[in-house]
C-alpha positions as CSV (number, residue, x, y, z in Angstrom):
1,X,0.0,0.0,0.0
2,X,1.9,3.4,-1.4
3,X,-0.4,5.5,1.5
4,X,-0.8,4.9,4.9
5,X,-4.5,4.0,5.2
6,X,-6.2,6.7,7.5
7,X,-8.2,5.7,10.8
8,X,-9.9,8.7,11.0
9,X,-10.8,10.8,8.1
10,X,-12.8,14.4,7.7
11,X,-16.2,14.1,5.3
12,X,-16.9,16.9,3.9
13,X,-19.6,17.7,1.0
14,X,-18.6,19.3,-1.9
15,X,-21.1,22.0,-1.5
16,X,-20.1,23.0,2.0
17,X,-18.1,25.4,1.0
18,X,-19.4,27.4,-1.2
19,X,-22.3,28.0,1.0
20,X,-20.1,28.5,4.2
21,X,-18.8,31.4,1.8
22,X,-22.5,33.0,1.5
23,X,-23.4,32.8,4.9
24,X,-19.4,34.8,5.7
25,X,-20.9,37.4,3.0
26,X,-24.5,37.3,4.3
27,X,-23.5,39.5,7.3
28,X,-25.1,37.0,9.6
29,X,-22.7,34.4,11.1
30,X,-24.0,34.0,14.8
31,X,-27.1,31.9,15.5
32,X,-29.3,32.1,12.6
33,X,-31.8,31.3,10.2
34,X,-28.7,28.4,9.2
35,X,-30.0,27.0,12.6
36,X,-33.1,27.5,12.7
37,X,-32.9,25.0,9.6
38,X,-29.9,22.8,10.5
39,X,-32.3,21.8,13.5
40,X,-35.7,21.4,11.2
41,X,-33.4,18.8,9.1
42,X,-31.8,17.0,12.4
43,X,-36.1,16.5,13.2
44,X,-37.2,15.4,9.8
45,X,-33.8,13.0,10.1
46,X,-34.7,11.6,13.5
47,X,-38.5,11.7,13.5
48,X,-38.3,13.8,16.6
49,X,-39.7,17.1,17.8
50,X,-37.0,17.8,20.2
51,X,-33.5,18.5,19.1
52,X,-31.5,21.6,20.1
53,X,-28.0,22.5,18.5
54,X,-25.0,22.8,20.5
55,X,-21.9,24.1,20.2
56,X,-20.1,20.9,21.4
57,X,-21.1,17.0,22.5
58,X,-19.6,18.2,25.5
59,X,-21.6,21.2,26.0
60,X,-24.6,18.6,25.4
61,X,-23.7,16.4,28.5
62,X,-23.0,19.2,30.5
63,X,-26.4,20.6,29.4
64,X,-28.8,17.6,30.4
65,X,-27.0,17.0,33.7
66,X,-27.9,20.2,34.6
67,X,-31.4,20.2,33.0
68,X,-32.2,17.6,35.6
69,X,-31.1,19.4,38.5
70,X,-35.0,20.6,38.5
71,X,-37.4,18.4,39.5
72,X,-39.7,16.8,36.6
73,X,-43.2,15.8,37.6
74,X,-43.7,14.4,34.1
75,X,-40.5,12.0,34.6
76,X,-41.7,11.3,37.8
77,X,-37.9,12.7,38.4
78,X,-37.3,14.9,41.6
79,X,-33.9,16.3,40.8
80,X,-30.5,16.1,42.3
81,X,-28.4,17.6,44.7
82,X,-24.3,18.4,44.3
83,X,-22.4,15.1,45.7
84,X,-25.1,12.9,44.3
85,X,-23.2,9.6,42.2
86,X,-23.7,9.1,38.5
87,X,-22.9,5.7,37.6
88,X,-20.2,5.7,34.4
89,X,-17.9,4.1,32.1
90,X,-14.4,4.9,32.2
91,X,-14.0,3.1,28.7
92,X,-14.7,6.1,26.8
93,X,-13.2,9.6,26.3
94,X,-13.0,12.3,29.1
95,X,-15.8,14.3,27.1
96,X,-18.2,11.9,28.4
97,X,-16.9,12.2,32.0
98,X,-15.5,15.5,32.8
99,X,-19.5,17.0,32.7
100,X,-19.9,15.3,35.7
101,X,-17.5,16.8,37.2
102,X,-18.4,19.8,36.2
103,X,-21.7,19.7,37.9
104,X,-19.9,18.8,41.2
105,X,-21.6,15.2,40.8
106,X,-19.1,12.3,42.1
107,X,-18.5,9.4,39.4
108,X,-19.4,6.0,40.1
109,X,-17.4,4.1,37.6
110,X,-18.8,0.6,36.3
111,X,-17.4,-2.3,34.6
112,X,-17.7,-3.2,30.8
113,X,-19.1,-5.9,29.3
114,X,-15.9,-7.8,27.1
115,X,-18.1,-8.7,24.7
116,X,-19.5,-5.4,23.2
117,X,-16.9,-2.8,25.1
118,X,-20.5,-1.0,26.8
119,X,-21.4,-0.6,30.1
120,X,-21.8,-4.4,32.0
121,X,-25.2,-4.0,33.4
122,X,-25.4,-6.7,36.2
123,X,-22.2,-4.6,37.6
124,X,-24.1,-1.2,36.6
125,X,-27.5,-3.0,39.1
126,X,-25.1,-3.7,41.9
127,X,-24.0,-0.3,42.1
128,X,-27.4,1.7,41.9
129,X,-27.7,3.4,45.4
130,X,-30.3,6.2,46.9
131,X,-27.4,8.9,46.3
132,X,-27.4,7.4,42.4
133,X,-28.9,9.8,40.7
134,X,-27.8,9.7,36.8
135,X,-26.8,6.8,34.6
136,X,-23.9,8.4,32.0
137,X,-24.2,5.6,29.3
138,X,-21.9,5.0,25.9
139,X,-22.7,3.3,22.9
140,X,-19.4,2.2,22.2
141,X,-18.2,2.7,18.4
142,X,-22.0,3.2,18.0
143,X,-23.0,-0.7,18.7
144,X,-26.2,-0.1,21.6
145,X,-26.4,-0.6,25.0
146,X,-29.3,-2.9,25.9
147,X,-31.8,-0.1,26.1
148,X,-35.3,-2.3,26.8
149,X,-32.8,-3.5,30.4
150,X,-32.0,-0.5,31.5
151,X,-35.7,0.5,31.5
152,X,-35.9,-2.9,33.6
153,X,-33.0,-1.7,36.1
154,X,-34.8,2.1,36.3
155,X,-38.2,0.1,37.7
156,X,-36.1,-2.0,40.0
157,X,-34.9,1.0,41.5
158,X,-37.5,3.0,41.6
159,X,-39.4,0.2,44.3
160,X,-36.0,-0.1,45.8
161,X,-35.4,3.8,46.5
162,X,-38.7,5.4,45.3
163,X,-37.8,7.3,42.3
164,X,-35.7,6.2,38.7
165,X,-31.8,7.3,37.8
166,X,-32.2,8.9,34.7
167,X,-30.9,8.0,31.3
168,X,-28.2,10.0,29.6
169,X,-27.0,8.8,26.6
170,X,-23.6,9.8,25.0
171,X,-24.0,9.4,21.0
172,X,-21.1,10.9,20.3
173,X,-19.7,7.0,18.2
174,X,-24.0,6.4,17.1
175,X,-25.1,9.0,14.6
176,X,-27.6,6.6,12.5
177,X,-27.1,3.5,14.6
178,X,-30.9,1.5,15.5
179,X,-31.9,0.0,18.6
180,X,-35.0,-2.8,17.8
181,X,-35.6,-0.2,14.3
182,X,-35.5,2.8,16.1
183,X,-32.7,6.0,15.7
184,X,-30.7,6.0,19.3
185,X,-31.9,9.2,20.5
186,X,-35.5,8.4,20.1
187,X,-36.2,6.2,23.3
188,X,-37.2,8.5,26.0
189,X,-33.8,9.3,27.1
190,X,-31.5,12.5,27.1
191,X,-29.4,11.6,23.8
192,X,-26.0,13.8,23.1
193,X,-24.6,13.5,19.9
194,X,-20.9,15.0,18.9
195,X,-20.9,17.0,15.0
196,X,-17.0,16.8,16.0
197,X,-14.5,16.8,13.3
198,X,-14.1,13.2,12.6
199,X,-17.6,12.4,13.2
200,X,-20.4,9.8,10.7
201,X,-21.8,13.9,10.2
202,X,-19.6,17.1,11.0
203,X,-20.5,20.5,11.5
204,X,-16.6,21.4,12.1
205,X,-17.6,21.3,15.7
206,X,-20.7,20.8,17.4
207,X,-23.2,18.8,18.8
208,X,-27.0,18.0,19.7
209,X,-29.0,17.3,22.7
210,X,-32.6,15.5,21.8
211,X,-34.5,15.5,24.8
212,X,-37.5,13.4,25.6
213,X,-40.3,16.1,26.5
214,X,-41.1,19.6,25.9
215,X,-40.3,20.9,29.1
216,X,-36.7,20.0,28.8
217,X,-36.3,21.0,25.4
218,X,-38.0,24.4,26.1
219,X,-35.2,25.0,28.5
220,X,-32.5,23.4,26.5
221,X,-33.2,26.1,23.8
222,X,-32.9,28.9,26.4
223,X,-30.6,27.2,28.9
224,X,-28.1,27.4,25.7
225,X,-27.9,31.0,25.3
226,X,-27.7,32.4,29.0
227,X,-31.3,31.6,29.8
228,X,-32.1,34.2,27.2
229,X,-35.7,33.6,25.2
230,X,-34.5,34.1,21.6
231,X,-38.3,34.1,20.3
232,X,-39.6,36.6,23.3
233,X,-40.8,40.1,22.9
234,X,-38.4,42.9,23.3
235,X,-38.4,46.6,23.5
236,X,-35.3,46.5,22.2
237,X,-33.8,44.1,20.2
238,X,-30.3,44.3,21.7
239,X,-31.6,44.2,25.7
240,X,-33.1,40.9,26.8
241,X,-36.6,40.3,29.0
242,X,-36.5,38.7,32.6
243,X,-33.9,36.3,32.8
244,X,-35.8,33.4,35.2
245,X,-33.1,30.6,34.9
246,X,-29.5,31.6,34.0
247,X,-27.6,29.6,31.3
248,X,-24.1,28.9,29.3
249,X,-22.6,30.3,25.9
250,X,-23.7,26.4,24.3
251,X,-25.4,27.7,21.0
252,X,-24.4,26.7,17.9
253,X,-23.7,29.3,15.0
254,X,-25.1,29.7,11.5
255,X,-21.2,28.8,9.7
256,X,-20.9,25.5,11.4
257,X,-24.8,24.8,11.3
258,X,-24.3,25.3,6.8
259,X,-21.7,22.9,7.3
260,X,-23.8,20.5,9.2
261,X,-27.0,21.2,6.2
262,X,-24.7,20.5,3.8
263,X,-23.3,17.2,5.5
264,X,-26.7,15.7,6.4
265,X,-27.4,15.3,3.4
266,X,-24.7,12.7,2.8
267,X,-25.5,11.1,6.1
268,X,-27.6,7.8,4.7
269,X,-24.7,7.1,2.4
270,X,-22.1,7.5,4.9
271,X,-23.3,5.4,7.4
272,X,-24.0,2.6,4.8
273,X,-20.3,2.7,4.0
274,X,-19.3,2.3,7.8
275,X,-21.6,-0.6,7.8
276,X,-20.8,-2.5,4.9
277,X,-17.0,-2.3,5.7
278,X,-18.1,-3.8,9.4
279,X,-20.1,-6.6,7.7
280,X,-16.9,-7.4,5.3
281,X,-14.3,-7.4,8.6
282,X,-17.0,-9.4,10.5
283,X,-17.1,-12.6,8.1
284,X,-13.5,-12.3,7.0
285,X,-12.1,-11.8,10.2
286,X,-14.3,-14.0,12.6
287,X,-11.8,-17.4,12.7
288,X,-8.2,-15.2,12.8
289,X,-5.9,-16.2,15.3
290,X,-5.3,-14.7,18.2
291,X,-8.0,-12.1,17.6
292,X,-11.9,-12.0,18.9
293,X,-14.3,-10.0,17.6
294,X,-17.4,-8.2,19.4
295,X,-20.6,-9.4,19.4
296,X,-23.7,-8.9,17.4
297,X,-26.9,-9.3,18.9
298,X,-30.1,-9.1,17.0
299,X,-32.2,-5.7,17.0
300,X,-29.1,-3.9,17.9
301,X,-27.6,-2.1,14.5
302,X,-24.6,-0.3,15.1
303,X,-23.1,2.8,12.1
304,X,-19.9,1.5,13.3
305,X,-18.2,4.8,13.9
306,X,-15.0,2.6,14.9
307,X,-14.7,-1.1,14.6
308,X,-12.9,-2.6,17.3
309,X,-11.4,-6.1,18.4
310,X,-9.5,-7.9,21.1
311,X,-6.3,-8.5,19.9
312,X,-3.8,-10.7,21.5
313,X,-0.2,-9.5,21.7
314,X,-1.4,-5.9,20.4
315,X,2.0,-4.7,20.8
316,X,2.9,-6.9,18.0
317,X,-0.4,-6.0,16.2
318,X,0.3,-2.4,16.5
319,X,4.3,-3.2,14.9
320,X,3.0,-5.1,12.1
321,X,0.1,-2.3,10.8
322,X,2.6,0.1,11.0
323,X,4.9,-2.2,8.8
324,X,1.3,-2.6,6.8
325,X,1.0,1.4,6.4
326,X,-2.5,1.0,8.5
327,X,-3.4,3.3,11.0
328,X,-5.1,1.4,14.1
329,X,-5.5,2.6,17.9
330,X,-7.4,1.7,21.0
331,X,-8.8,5.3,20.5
332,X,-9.6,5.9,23.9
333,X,-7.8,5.2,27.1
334,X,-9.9,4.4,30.4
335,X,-10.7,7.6,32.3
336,X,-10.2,6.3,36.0
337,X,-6.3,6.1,35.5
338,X,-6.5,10.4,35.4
339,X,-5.6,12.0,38.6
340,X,-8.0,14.3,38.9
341,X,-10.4,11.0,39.6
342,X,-8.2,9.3,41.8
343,X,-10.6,9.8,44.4
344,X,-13.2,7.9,42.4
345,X,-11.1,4.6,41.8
346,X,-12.5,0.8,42.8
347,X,-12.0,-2.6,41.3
348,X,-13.2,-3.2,37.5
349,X,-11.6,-6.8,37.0
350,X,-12.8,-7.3,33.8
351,X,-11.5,-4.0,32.2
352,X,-8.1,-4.1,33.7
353,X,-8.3,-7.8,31.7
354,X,-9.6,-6.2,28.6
355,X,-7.9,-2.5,28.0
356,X,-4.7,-3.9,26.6
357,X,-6.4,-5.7,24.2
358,X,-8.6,-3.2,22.5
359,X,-7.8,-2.2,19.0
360,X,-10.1,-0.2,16.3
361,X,-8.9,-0.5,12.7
362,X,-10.0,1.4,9.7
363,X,-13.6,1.3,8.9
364,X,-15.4,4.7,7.5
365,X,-16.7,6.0,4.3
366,X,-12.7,6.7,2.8
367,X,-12.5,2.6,2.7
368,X,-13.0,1.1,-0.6
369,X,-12.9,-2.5,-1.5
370,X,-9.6,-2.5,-2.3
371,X,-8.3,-1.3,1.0
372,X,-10.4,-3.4,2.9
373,X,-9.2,-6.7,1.3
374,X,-6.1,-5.3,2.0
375,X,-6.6,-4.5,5.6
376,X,-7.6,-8.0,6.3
377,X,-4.9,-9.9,4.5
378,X,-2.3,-8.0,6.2
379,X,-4.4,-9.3,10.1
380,X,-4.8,-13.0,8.4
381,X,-1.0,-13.2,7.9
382,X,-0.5,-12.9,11.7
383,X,1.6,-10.8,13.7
């Protein structure tokens, strides 16, 4: 192979930039009409009334923890208090953890499950206390979490303690991926999803927040813009009304939002590409030597925004792709080994036997046939 075949690659439409250039020229780059229809697309696209724009996936976690600091009698959800645990995977990156933190919640790490990489849910039960308050969960590399048992573990808890942790789901890896048919986002959870630079659908940065009532994603939309109600009356356009609930600088802007329009559109045919290159490594990779592959389970449809293995020896794995010319990493390292968590750290057995084994190996849209077949050649051969 004459070029080193890319992990991670930027999509970018063709017509991206020619309208980025209208909207520079248009005198209008802050939070817009560009918006305004970036986020009418992202509804038609998911079949949900409820999506706000953000200016990061971050800024989306941080957002929904503190949306449910308030009380929500139509969640049957009575809030939380600072010090309260969220329960989290530390096989993911800090994005999805720092938030927490940031809300002065404590972390709760819990195990993951070797087969799929996502949170191991009889460890996640075991953990749910009355201080638990939020469960932070990842779809990794966009294959779902078993969504119809965590509604099982919310009822358990709720006759144990008297009220439900809440669902946060980071889908930052799961733009397009399908839970039992249904878009991840669309199951009555608080779903962030990152427009990041490498992401299935980028926006140069951003990121979206679809919430599972109106009440939340009223606030969302002002909580987003300093509590500030956009769409309110004004006796002057520059002066805001009553603030009643301050917010953060989360809003997206009308330059990035073009770039997401103009990327959406390419979104079906992207994630196809993801998938059928997951399909191909799946059957030509599932007897190799010294390698095990994930599981599949049925009514769970991943867009694959990394596809990752256990690799034995990945020392040697990582030598011979680099002899190969293909780029591979374990993409994220586990959070728990940061300082700034020390104070959070307990036993997780099963990922202190898995992290050294983790690999993801090319898989996007950039990945033609002939790379592919290259790709797994070079892992048949052994290392």
């Amino acid at each position: 192979m004459k070029n080193k075949i890319d992990l991670f690659k930027v999509y970018m439409a063709p017509t991206a930039a020619e309208e980025v250039t209208k909207v520079l020229n248009s005198g209008y780059i802050g939070q817009g009409p560009k918006v305004d229809l970036f986020e009418k697309n992202l509804k038609s696209y998911f079949n949900h009334d409820y999506v706000s724009t953000l200016n990061s996936g971050t800024s989306g976690l941080h957002l929904a923890l503190h949306l449910l600091k308030k009380p929500q009698a139509e969640l049957n959800w009575l809030g939380w208090e600072i010090g309260d645990e969220v329960l989290a995977t530390p096989m993911t990156c800090t994005a999805s953890n720092w938030p927490i933190l940031a809300n002065y919640l404590k972390i709760k790490w819990v195990d993951i499950d070797p087969t799929t990489l996502n949170m191991d849910l009889d460890d996640l039960e075991r953990k749910i206390t009355p201080r638990t308050k939020v469960i932070m969960l990842v779809h990794w590399g966009g294959y779902p979490n078993d969504l119809d048992r965590l509604k099982e573990i919310q009822e358990r808890a709720l006759h144990r303690f008297g009220f439900k942790p809440m669902i946060i789901e980071d889908g930052a890896h799961s733009f397009g991926s399908r839970y039992k048919n249904k878009l991840i986002g669309t199951y009555g959870n608080l779903t962030m999803f990152s427009l990041q630079a490498i992401k299935h659908i980028t926006s140069i940065d951003g990121g979206l927040l679809l919430s599972p009532n109106n009440e939340l994603y009223r606030r969302s939309k002002l909580l987003r813009w300093y509590g500030i109600d956009r769409d309110g009356d004004r006796k002057d356009f520059r002066c805001e009304a009553d603030v009643e609930e301050w917010g953060f600088k989360f809003h997206m802007n009308d330059v990035c939002a073009t770039v997401g329009i103009e990327n959406l559109k390419h979104a079906g045919d992207i994630i196809a590409k993801h998938i059928i290159n997951a399909k191909y490594y799946d059957e030509e990779l599932k007897n190799v030597a010294g390698l095990n592959l994930l599981e599949r389970h049925k009514g769970r449809e991943s867009s694959f925004w990394i596809y990752s293995l256990l690799v034995d020896d990945r020392n040697g794995f990582y030598r011979w792709m680099d002899e190969c010319k293909i780029s591979v990493s374990q993409v994220h390292e586990r959070n728990d080994k940061h300082t700034c968590v020390k104070e959070y750290r307990s036993a997780l057995p099963t990922l202190d036997s898995t992290i050294d084994k983790i690999v993801s190996i090319p898989v996007g849209w950039w990945i033609d046939e002939e790379q592919r077949s290259y790709i797994t050649d070079c892992i048949k051969k052994g290392w």
